[in-house]
C-alpha positions as CSV (number, residue, x, y, z in Angstrom):
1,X,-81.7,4.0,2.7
2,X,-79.3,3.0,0.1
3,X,-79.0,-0.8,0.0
4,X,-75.5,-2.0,0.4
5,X,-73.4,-4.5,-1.9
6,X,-73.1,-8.2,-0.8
7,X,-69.8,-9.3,-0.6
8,X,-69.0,-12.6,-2.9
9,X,-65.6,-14.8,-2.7
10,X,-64.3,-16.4,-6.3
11,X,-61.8,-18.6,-6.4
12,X,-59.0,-19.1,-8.9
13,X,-57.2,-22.2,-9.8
14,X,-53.7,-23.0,-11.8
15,X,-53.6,-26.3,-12.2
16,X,-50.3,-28.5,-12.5
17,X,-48.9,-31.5,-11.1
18,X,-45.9,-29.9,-9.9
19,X,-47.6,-26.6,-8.2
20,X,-51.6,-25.4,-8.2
21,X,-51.6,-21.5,-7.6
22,X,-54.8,-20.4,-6.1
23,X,-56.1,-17.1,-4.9
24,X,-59.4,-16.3,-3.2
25,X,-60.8,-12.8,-4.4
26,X,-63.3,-11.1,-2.3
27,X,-65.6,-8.9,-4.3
28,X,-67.3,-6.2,-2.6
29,X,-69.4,-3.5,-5.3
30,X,-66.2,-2.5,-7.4
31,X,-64.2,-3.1,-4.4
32,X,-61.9,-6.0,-4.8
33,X,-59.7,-7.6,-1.9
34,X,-57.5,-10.8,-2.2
35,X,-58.1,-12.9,0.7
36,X,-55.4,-15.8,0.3
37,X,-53.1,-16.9,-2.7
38,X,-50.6,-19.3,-2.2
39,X,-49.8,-22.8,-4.1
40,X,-50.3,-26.1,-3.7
41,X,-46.9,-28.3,-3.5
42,X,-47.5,-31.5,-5.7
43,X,-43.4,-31.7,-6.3
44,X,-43.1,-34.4,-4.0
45,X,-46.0,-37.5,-4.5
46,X,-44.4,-39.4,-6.7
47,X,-47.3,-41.9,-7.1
48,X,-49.7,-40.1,-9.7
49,X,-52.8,-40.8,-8.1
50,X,-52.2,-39.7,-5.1
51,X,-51.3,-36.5,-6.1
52,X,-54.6,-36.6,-8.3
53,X,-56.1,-37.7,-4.4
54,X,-54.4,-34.5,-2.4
55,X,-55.3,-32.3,-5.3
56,X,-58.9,-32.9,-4.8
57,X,-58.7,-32.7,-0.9
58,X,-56.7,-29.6,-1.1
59,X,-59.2,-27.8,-3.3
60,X,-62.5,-28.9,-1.6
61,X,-60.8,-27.9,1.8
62,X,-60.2,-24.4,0.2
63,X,-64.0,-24.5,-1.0
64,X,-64.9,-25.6,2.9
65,X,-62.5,-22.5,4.5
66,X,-63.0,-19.5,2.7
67,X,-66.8,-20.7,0.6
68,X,-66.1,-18.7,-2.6
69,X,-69.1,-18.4,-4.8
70,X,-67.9,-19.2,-8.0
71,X,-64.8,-21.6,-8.7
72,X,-62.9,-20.3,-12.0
73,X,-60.1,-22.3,-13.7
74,X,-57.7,-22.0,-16.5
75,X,-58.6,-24.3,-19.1
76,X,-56.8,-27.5,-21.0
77,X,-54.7,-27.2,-23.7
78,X,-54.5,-29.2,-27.0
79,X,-51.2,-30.5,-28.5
80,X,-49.1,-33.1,-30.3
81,X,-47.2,-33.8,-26.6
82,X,-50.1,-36.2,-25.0
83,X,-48.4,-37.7,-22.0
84,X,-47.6,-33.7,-21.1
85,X,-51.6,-32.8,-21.7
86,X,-53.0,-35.9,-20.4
87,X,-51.0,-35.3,-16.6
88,X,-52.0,-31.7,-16.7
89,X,-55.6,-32.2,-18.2
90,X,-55.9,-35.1,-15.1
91,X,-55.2,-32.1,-12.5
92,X,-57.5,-30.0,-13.9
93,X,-60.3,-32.1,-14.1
94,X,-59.6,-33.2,-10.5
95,X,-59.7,-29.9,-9.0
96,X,-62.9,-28.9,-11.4
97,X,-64.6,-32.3,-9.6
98,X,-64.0,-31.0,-6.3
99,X,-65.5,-27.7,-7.0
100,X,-68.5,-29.4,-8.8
101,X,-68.8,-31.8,-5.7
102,X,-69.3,-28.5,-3.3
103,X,-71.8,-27.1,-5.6
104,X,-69.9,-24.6,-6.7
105,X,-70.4,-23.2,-9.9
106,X,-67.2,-23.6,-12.6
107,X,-65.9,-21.3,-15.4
108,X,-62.6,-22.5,-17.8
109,X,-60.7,-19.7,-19.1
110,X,-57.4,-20.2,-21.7
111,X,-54.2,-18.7,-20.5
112,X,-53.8,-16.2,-23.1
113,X,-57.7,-14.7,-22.6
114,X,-56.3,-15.0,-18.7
115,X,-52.8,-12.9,-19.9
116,X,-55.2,-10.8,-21.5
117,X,-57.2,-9.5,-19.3
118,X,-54.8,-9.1,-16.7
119,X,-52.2,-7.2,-18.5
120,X,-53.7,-6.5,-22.2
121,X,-51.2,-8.6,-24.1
122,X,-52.1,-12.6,-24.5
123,X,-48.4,-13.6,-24.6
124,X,-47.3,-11.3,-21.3
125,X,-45.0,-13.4,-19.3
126,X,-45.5,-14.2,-15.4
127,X,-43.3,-12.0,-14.0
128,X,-46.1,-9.2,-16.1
129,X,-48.8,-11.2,-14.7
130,X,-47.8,-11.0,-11.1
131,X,-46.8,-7.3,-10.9
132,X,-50.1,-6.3,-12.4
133,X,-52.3,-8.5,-9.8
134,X,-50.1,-7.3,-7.0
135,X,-50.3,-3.7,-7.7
136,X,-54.5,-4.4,-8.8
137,X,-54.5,-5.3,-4.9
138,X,-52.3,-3.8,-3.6
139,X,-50.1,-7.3,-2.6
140,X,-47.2,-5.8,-0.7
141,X,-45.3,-9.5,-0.6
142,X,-44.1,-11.1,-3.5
143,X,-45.4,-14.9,-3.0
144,X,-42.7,-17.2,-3.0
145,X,-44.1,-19.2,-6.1
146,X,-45.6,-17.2,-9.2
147,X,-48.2,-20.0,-9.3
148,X,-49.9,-18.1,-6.5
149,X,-50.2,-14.5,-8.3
150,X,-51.8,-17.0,-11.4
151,X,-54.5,-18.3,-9.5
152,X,-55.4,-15.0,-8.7
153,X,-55.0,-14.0,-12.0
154,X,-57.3,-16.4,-12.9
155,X,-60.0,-15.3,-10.0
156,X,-59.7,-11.8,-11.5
157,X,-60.1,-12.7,-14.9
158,X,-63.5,-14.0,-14.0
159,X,-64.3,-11.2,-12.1
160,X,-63.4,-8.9,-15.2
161,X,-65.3,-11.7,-17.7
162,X,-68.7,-11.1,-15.4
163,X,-69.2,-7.9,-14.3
164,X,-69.1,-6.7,-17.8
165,X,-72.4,-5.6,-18.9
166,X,-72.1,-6.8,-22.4
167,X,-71.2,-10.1,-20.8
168,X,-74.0,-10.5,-18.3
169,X,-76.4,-9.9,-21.4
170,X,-75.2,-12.2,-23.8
171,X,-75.5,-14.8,-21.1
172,X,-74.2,-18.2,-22.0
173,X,-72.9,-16.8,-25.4
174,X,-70.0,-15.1,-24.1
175,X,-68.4,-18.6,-23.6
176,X,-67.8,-18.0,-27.4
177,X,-65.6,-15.1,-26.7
178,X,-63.4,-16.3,-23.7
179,X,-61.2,-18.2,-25.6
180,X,-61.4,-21.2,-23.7
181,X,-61.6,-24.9,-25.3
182,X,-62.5,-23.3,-29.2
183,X,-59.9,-21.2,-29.4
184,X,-56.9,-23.6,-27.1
185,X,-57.9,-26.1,-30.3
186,X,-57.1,-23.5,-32.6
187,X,-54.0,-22.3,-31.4
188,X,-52.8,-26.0,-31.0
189,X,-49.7,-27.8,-30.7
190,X,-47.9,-24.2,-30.8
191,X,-49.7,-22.9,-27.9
192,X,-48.8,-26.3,-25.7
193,X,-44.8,-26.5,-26.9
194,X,-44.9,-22.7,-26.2
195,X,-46.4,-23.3,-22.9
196,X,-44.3,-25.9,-21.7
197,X,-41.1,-24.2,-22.9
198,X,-42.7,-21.2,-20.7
199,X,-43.4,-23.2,-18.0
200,X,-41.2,-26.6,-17.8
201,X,-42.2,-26.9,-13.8
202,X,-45.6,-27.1,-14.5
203,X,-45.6,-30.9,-15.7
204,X,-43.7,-33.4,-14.5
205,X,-42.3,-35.9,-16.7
């Protein structure tokens, strides 16, 4: 009797304080199926910690409905513009508490390793980003926000980053390969000016 794949859930987040996308990917064998992706709307707390507060109810109550597996985010940037990184890094590491206070394991992947895997080019834009996932999952609907297609761009980057043989072997050395924190210090203040003139809804001022 041939023993049958367990289905797994991963969630993907895209942090901002403006918009989070998220997606919930349900892997079954190769089969892959999106279960939700949609956005958070931040836009209108003004007072910055209780935005901080809904971001970490919104993301545990995601954890609670749909009890992914794995929890994967993209990961901080480094930069000259520190009142831009430090209200984006503070979202982040809200909705990376909430996963940790479910239990849930967390993975941090850069946006270019993200654009990457996704599409093949690190600088693809997110209209690329979103037609690719859509037609990887066959998304009929076009979400309303792109944040939504880059959460679950980010869920399927994980999915990509761990069911590669090569990386299941090398364990926790293919950290070193993801482009995550080593290489977002590398690229620098040019990554985050290039990110916020990519993305100037992502952070509000």
């Amino acid at each position: 009797m041939t023993k049958q794949a367990v289905p797994y859930r991963i969630l993907g987040l895209d942090p901002g304080t403006n918009f989070m996308g998220y997606g919930v990917l349900e892997v079954w064998g190769k089969e892959l199926k999106p279960i939700i992706l949609g956005d958070i709307d931040l836009h209108k707390i003004t007072n910055p910690y209780d935005k901080l507060r809904y971001i970490f109810e919104r993301v545990k109550a995601l954890i609670v409905e749909y009890s992914p597996k794995e929890v994967a985010l993209e990961s901080p940037f480094f930069g000259q513009n520190v009142q831009s990184m430090l209200k984006l890094g503070r979202a982040q590491g809200v909705a990376m508490a909430a996963a940790l206070s479910c239990n849930k394991s967390v993975s941090e992947y850069a946006p270019t390793r993200i654009k990457q895997a996704i599409t093949g080019i690190g600088s693809a834009s997110k209209e690329q980003v979103a037609g690719i996932v859509m037609k990887t999952l066959h998304i009929e609907d076009r979400p309303r926000k792109l944040d939504a297609t880059d959460g679950m761009a980010v869920a399927l980057c994980h999915y990509y980053t761990v069911s590669n043989p090569l990386n299941a072997a090398l364990g926790n050395e293919r950290v070193k390969g993801l482009g995550g924190e080593k290489m977002a210090r590398k690229r620098g203040t040019k990554s985050w000016e290039q990110f916020l003139k990519e993305n100037p809804e992502r952070v509000k001022e």
